[in-house]
N, C-alpha and C positions, 0 to 999 in steps of 0.2 A: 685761097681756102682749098683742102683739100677733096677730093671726090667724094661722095657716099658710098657709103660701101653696101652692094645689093645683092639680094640671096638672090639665089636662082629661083626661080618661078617656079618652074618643071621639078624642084626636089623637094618642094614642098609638102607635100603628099606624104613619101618616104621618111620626112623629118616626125610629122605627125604619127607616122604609127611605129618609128622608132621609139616615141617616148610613148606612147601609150604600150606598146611590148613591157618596155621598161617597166611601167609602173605597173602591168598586172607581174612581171616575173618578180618585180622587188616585193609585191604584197604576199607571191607564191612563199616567196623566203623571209615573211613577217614582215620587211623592212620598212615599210610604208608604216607598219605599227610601234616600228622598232625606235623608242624616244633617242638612242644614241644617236641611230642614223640622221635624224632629224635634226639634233644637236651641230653635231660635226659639218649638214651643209650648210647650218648658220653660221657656225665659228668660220667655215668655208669663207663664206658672203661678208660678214665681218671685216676678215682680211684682206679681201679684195680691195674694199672701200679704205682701210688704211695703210696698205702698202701702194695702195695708186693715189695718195692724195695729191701731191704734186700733179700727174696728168689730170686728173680729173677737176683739176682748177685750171690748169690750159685749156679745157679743152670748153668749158663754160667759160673762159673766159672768152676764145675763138668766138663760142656763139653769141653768146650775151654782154660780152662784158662783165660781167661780175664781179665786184669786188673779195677780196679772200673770205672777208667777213662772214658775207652774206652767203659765201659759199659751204662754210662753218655752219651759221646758223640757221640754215634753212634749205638745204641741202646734205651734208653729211649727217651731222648731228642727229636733224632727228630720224634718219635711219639706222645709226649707230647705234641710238637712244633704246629703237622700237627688238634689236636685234638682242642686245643686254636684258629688255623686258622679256621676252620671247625664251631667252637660254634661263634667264631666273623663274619663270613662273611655266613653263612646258610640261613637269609632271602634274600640275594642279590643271592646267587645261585640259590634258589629255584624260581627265580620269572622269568615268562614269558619274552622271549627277544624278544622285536619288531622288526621287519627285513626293510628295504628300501623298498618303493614299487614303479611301476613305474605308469605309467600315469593312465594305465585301472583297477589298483589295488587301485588309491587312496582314494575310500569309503570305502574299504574292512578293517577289519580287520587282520594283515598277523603275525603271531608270534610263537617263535617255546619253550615250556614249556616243560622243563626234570620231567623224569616221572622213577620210579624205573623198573627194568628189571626185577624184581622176585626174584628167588629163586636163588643165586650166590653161587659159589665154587670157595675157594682161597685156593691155596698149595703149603704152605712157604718153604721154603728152612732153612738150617741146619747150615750155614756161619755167619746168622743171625739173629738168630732164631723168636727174639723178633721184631725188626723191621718190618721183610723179611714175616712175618703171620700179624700182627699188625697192621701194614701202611698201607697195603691197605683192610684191612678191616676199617678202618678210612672211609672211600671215598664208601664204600657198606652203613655202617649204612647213612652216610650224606648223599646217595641219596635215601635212603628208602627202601633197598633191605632186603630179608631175608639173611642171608648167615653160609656157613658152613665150617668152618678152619678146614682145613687139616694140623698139622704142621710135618714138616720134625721127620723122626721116629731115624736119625741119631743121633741127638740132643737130647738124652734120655729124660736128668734131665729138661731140658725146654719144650719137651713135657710132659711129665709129669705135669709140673708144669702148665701149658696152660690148659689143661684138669681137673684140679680140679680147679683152678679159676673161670673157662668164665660161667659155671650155677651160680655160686655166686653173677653173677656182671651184665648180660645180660638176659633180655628177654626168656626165654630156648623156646615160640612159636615164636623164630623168629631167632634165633643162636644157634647153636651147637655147639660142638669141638669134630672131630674126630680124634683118635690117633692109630695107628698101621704101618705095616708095608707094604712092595709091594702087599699082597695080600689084603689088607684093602682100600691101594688104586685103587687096579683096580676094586674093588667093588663099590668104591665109583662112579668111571668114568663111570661105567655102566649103572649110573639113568641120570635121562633128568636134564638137570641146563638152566637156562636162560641166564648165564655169566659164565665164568670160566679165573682166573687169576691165572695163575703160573708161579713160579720163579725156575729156576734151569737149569740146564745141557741142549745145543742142541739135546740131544739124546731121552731125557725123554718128551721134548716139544713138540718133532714131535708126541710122543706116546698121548701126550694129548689132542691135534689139530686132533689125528684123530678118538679119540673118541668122542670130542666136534664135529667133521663135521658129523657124524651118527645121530645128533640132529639140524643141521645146529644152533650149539650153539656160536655164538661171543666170541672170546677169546682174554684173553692181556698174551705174552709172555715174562716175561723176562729172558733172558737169561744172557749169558756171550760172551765168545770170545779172543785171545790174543790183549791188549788193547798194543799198542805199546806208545813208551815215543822220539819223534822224538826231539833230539837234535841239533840245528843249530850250526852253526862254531862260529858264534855270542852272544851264549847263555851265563847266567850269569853260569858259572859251578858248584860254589859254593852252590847259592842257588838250581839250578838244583836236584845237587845230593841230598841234605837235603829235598827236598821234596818228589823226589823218592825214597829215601829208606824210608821215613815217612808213602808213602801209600803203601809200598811193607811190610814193618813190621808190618803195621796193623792188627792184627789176624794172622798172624803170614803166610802172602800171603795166604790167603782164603778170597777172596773179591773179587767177581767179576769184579768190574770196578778198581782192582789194575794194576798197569803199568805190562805186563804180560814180554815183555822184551826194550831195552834201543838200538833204534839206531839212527848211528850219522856216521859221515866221519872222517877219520884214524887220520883228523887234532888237533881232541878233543876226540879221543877214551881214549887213554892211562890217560889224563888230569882225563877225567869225571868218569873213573876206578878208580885213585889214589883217586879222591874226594872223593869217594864214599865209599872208606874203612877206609879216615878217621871219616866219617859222622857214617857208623853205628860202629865204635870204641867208636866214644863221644855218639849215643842215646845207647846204650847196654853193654858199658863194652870191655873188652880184652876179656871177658868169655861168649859170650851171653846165651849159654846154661843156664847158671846162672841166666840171667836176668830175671826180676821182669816184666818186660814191655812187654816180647814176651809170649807171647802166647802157645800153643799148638797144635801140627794137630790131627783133631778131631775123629781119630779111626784106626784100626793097617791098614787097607787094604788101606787106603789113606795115612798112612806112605809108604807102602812098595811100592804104586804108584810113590812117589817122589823120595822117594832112590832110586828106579830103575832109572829113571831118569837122577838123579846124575852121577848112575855109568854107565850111559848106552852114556854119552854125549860125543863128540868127541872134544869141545869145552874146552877149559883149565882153572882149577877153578884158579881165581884168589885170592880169599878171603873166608875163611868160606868152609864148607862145613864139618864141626863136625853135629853127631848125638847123640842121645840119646833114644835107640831104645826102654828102660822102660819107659821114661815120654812122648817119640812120640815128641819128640823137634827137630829142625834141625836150626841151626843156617845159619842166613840170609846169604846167597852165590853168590858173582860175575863172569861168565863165560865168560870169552872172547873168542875171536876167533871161535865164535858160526856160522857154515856154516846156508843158509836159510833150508836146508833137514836136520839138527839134530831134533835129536828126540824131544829136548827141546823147537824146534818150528812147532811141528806137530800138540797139542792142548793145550789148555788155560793148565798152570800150576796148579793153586791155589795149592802154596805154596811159601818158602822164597830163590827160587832158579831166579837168575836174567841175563840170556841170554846176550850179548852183540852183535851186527851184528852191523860190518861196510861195507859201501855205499860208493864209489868214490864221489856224489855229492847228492843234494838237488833232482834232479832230478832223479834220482836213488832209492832214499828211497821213492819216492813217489810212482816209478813202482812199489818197491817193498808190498808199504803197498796197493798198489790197485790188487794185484796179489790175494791177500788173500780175505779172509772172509770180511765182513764191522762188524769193531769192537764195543763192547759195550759203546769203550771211544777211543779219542784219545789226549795224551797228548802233547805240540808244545813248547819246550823251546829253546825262541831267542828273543833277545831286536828289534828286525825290525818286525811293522807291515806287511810292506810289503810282508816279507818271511810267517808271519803267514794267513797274505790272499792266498797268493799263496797258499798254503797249503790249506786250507778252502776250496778255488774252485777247490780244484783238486781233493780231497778224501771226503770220504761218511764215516760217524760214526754216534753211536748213540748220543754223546756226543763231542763237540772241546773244549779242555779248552788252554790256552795259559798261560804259566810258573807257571802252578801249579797243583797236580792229586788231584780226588776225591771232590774235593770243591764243585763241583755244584749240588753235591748229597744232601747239605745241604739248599741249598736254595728253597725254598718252590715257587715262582713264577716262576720257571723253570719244565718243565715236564722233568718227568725222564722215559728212553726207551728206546731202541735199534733200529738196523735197518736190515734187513734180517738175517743175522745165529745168529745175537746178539738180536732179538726179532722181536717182534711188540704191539704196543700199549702204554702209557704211563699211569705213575700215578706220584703223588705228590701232595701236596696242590688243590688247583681247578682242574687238571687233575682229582687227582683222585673222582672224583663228576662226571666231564665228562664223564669220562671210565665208573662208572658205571649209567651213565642217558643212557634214550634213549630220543635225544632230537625231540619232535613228533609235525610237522611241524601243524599250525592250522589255517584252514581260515576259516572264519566268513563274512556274507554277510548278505545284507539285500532285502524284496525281493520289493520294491520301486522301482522305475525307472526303470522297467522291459520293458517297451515301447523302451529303447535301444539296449537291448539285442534281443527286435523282429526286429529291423532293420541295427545288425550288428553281430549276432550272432546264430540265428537261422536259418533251414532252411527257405522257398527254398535258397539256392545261388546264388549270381550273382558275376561279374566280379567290380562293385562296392561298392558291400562289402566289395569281398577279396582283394581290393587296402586301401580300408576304416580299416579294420583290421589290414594289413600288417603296414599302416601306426603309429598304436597304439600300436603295437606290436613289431615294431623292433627299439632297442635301436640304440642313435647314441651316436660315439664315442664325448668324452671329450676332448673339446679343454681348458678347463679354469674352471673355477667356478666363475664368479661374481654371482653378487644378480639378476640381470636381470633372468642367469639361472638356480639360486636356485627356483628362482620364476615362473619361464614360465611357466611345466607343469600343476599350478594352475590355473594359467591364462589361457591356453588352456582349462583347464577339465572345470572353470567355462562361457568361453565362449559355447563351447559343449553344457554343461545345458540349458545358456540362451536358445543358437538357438533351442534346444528341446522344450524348455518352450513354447515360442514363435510361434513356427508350430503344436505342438501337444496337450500344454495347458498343468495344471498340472494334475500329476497322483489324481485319484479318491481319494486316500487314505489322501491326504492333503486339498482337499474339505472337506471332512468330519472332518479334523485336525480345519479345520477355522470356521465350521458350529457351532463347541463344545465353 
């Protein structure tokens, strides 16, 4: 395997306020506002990703193993997907939103226009390498930020390969790539950022939240969590298991929003176990070690994580549980009879080992998923919506999907996020534009008809004002919407006028409008 390739420590400083120059000289000459420029380092980034497909499938495949597929659909794709969304829909993001105004605001101008944060820092994660750095720097260049990729150092062959690409293809006064290890990161943490997005472990996020609060720096977190797979007495079984083992052998369980373990009541335990080993028999083989489709775990100390695991669980393997401690392979594994205090549900797995806890009732699984963490995902399979609402308003996730995992990662009009230990913040599609805009509230007035504001807004005060105020000032609730009340407060604000017109005459500035 090749070396890592690692920034200098000592130039890190320099890298930092080269791009921050950049981004104030680029806003000096619009360009930060300029939708072209923004354009071109997408179609930039674009390119990169399809003229490098070939390496950047060696080079996941070096780390992970990866099949092309999966390299396809869940790594190129949907950043190719989010880049296409980004070049199509960029004039409508970038353009000023008018906001409702109510009575005393209706000359005013009221709107709120996203505006870039600066200088940003995003630090991908190692699961997925290309995505997980990529994807949300999609959503920095589209709102006009400078920023600088940090990609996971775990991930050899694709940082690497990230780092001699991104000057090829990007702006170098306006992006960077840096690459090295924990001491390279905490160099980086230690300059000022405007935003900071990272992906990775609850452990690492708090370390970075608490270097971004010494900057009072806004950050999105995403994390992870045990994303549980709640199975109703009702559920279709079959499909059930086909699709939990579909996202549990993805990567070979290194995927954050994978089903981390599988509960249900004793009445479809055994059922949804026996499903389940024939499902990953038919996607893998009798031999999965063998298989062509799984993957690899991505380095010896995150093997020996798991394995310990395995043999550390008091829970009884029903299926699986071969290793292959040369190629770091562990064939996908079902444990039943898994207590809530094993080891194997203390924290997120990320790996192909798949817990089983059974619950006396629906009720029950729900104390239990609400005892824990709020997960990155929660999977709901049962043909009764009913059962799936219930469930809905009872527990908190960052994600509810119903009879199916992973899916909604793919959809682009959905924000993707967590919710307290499983993050904060979202991105995706317009999300990630959102995340990084600051959208900067703007009022605009004119200074005409200032003869009202002397006699409802100025001092001195009277007790006639402040009924006259209060009265323009405080909303009344909605009973309805006809046209009558679409229309009222126009009809108020232009009687107002008249009766001003009419006692005090018109402002000076309109005399001299009719004199011309």
């Amino acid at each position: 395997m090749a070396a890592l390739i690692e920034s200098d420590v000592a130039s890190i400083p320099q890298v930092v306020q080269r791009l921050r120059d950049g981004f104030h000289s680029h806003r000096a000459l619009d360009r930060t506002r300029d939708r072209c420029y923004r354009l071109q380092q997408l179609r930039n980034l674009k390119k990169m990703l399809l003229e490098n497909e070939k390496k950047i499938k060696e080079a996941l495949y070096q780390d992970l193993q990866k099949n092309d597929t999966e390299v396809i659909l869940m790594e190129m794709n949907p950043c190719v997907g989010d880049i296409v969304l980004a070049l199509n829909s960029l004039e409508d993001w970038m353009a000023s939103k008018q906001l409702p105004k109510d009575l005393l605001n209706r000359m005013n101008d009221i709107h709120l226009r996203p505006e870039p944060y600066g200088l940003t820092l995003i630090i991908g994660a190692w699961n997925y390498p290309i995505d997980l750095t990529i994807h949300p720097l999609i959503g920095a260049i589209a709102a006009g930020n400078a920023c600088i990729l940090k990609p996971s150092e775990i991930s050899v062959a694709t940082s690497n390969l990230l780092s001699e690409l991104f000057p090829k293809y990007l702006d170098p006064e306006m992006y960077a790539c840096i690459t090295g290890g924990i001491d390279v990161a905490q160099a980086v943490l230690k300059e000022r950022f405007d935003y900071i997005l990272y992906t990775g472990s609850s452990n690492v996020g708090k370390i970075v939240m608490k270097h971004a609060a010494e900057n009072l720096t806004p950050v999105t977190l995403e994390l992870g969590g045990k994303s549980p797979a709640i199975v109703a007495d009702d559920a279709n079984i079959e499909v059930a298991a086909r699709r939990i083992i579909w996202a549990k052998g993805l990567n070979l369980g290194q995927t954050c929003i994978a089903p981390d373990y599988v509960i249900c009541t004793p009445q479809v335990h055994d059922d949804l176990i026996d499903a389940c080993k024939k499902t990953i028999q038919s996607f893998y083989g009798e031999t999965p070690l063998t298989s062509k489709d799984l993957g690899k775990i991505v380095n010896e100390r995150h093997f020996q994580r798991v394995t310990k695991l395995l043999d550390s669980t008091k829970g009884l393997v029903a299926f699986g549980g071969e290793m292959d401690e040369e190629s770091r392979r562990i064939s996908p594994t079902l444990i039943r009879d898994v207590s809530p205090d094993d080891c194997t549900m203390q924290e997120e797995i990320f790996g192909p080992l798949l817990p089983f806890v059974s619950m006396p009732s629906m009720d029950d699984i729900i104390k239990f998923v609400n005892s824990r963490d709020k997960p990155l995902a929660c999977y709901v399979f049962t043909e009764s919506k009913k059962v799936f609402e219930h469930i809905s308003q009872e527990t908190s996730s960052g994600a509810l999907l119903r009879n199916d995992c992973l899916m909604h990662a793919g959809v682009r009009t959905l924000p993707f996020g967590g919710v307290g230990n499983s993050g904060m913040g979202t991105y995706h599609g317009k999300s990630s534009f959102n995340t990084f805009s600051h959208f900067k509230p703007v009022f605009s007035t004119n200074t005409g008809l200032d003869s009202l504001n002397v006699k409802l807004r100025y001092p001195p005060f009277s007790s006639t004002k402040t009924n006259r105020l209060r009265w323009l000032l405080t909303p009344s609730e909605r009973k309805g919407r006809g046209l009558l009340r679409t229309l009222l407060p126009y009809i108020i604000l232009g009687a107002i006028v008249a009766l001003l017109v009419q006692v005090y005459g018109l402002p000076e500035w309109m005399y001299r409008l009719r004199g011309t």
